[in-house]
N, C-alpha and C positions, 0 to 999 in steps of 0.2 A: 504494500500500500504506500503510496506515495503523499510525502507531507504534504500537497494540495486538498489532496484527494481526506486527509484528518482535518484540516482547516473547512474544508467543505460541510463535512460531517457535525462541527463545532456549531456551524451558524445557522445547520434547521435545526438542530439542539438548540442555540441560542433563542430561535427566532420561535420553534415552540411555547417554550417556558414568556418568553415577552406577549403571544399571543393569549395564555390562558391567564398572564399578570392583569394585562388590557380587558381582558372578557370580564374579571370580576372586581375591575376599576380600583385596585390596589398599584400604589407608589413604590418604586423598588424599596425604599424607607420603607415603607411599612411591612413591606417582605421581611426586610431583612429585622428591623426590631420583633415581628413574630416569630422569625426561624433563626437567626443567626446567622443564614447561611446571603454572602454578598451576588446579590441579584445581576448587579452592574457587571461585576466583571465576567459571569457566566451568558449574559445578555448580549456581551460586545463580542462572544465569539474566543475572550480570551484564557478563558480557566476551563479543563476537560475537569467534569463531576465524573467521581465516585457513584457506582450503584446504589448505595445509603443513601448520597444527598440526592440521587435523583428519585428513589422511594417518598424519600423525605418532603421533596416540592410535589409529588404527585399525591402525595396525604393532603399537604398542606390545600391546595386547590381541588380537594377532594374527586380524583382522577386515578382510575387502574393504572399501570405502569401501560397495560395492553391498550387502556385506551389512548396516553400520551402519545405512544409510538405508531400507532396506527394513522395510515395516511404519510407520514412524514419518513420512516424508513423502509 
């Protein structure tokens, strides 16, 4: 796999997690003072999540893991 090809990967990861932030009108702040976990930098495409923390934001927006990734991979 080519590092394009993991940058690619990064930003419908990204671009997911921004779309279910948007749906249910929460500010990465507010993300992140609920979760701890930093919204921004996972949102710009820049930090690869751990399987936890993407459990963890799929709890949190109350979403299966199957439902997050459906569609998008």
């Amino acid at each position: 796999m080519k590092i394009d090809d993991d940058k690619e990967i990064l930003l419908e990861l990204a671009n997911r997690i921004k779309e279910l932030r948007i749906e249910k009108g929460l500010t990465q702040a507010v993300c992140y003072e609920d979760t701890g976990i930093n919204f921004g930098r996972i949102e710009r495409g820049v930090r690869d999540i751990s399987f936890t923390t993407l459990v963890k934001i799929c709890r949190y927006f109350n979403v299966s893991v199957d439902e997050f990734l459906k569609g998008v991979f």
